[in-house]
C-alpha positions as CSV (number, residue, x, y, z in Angstrom):
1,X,0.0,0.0,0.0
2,X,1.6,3.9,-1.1
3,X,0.6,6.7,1.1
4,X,1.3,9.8,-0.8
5,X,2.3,13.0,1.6
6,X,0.8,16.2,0.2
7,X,2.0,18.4,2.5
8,X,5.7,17.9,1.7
9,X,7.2,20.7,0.0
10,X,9.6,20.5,-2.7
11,X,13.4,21.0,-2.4
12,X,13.7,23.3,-5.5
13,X,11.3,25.0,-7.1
14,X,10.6,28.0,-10.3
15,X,11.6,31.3,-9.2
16,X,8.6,32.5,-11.2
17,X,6.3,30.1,-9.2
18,X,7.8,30.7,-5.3
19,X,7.7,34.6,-5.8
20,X,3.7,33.9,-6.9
21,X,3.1,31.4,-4.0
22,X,4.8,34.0,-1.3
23,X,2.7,37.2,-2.7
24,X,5.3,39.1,-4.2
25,X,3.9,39.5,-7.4
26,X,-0.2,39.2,-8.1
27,X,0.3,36.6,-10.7
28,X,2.1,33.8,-12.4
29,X,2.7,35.4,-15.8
30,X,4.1,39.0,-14.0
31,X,6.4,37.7,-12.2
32,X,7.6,35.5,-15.1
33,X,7.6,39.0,-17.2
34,X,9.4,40.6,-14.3
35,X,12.4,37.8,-14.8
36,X,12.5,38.1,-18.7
37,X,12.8,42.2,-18.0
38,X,15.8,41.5,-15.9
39,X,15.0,42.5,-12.9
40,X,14.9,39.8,-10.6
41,X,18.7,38.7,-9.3
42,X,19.8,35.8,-7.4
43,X,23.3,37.1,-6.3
44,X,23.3,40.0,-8.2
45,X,23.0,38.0,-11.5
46,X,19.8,38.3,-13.7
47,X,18.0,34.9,-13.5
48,X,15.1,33.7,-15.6
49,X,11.3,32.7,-14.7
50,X,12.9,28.9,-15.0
51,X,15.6,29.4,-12.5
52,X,15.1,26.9,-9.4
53,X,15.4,28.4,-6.1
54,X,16.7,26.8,-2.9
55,X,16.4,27.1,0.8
56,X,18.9,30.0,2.0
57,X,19.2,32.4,-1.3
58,X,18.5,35.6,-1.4
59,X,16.6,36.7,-4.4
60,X,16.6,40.7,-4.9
61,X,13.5,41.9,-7.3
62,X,13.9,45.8,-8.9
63,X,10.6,47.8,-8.9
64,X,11.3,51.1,-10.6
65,X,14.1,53.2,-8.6
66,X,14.0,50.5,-5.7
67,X,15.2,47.0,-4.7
68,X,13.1,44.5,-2.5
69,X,15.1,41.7,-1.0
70,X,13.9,38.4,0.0
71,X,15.0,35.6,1.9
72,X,14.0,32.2,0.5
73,X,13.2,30.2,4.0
74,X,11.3,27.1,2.3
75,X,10.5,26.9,-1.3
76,X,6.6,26.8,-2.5
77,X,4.7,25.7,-5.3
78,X,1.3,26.4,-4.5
79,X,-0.2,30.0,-3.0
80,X,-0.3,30.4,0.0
81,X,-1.9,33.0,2.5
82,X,-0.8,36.7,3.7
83,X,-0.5,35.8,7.2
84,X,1.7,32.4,6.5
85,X,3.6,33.7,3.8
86,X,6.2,34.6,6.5
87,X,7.0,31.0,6.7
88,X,8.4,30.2,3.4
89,X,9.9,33.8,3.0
90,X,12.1,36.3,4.6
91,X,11.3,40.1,4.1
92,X,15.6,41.3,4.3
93,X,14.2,45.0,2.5
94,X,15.8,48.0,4.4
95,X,13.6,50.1,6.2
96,X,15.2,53.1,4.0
97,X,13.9,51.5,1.3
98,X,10.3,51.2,2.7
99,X,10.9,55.0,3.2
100,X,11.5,56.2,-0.1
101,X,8.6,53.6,-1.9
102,X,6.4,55.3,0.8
103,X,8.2,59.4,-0.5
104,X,7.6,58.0,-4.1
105,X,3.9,56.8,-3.5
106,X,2.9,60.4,-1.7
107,X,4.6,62.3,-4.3
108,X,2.8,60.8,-6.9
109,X,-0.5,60.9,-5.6
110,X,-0.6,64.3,-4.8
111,X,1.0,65.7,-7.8
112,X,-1.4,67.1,-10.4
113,X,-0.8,69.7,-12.8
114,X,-3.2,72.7,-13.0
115,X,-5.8,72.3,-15.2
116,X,-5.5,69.1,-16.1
117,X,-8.8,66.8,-14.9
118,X,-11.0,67.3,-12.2
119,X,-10.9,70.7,-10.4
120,X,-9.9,70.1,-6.8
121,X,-12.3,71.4,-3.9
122,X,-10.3,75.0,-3.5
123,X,-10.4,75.3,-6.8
124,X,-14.0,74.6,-7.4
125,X,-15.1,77.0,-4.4
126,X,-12.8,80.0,-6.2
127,X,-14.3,79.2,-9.0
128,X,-17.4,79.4,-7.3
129,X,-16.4,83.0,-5.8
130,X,-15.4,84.4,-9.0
131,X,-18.5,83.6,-10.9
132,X,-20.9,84.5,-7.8
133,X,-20.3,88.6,-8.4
């Protein structure tokens, strides 16, 4: 009689599929785009969406202007959720670099040249004041 385990975990496993499984990228296919851009490195070398991943590495992934870094601690095929994630993964991102992604993300949102879409609620109430003589 064979009694088949489904909880064990592989030793290796994609790059493309362990970055998916941990949440580091919303889907299969971007994080497999992500690799064929080049920016996903496994000691500082470019690796593709094929590239196996062990226990131990330390898989850095570019995002515009900034670098996360992660920590593989068990590899993963299948999804898995937010709060376990922390299991098979290892956040090693600098608080700094939190810092700036949070600058960046204010900057952008708030940025808005005049004129262009949607007046906001000052300009709508002088608006208001210059057409109410």
């Amino acid at each position: 009689m064979i009694i088949l385990n489904m909880n064990i975990q592989p030793e290796k496993v994609r790059i493309d599929k362990w970055m998916w499984a941990v949440r580091i990228f919303k889907t299969r296919s971007q994080a497999a785009e992500a690799c064929a851009k080049g920016k996903v490195f496994i000691d500082e070398t470019a690796v593709k969406a094929s590239r196996m991943v062990k226990t131990g590495e330390t898989i850095s992934i570019r995002r515009g202007s900034f670098t996360l870094v992660f920590q593989v601690i068990q590899p993963i095929e299948n999804r898995v959720a937010a709060a376990v994630k922390d299991q098979f993964c290892k956040d090693l991102t600098s608080a700094d670099e939190y810092e700036k992604i949070k600058m960046h993300s204010l900057a952008v949102r708030t940025y808005r040249q005049h004129n262009e879409g949607r007046p906001t609620k000052k300009e709508r109430r002088a608006l208001d004041d210059f057409l109410d003589w």
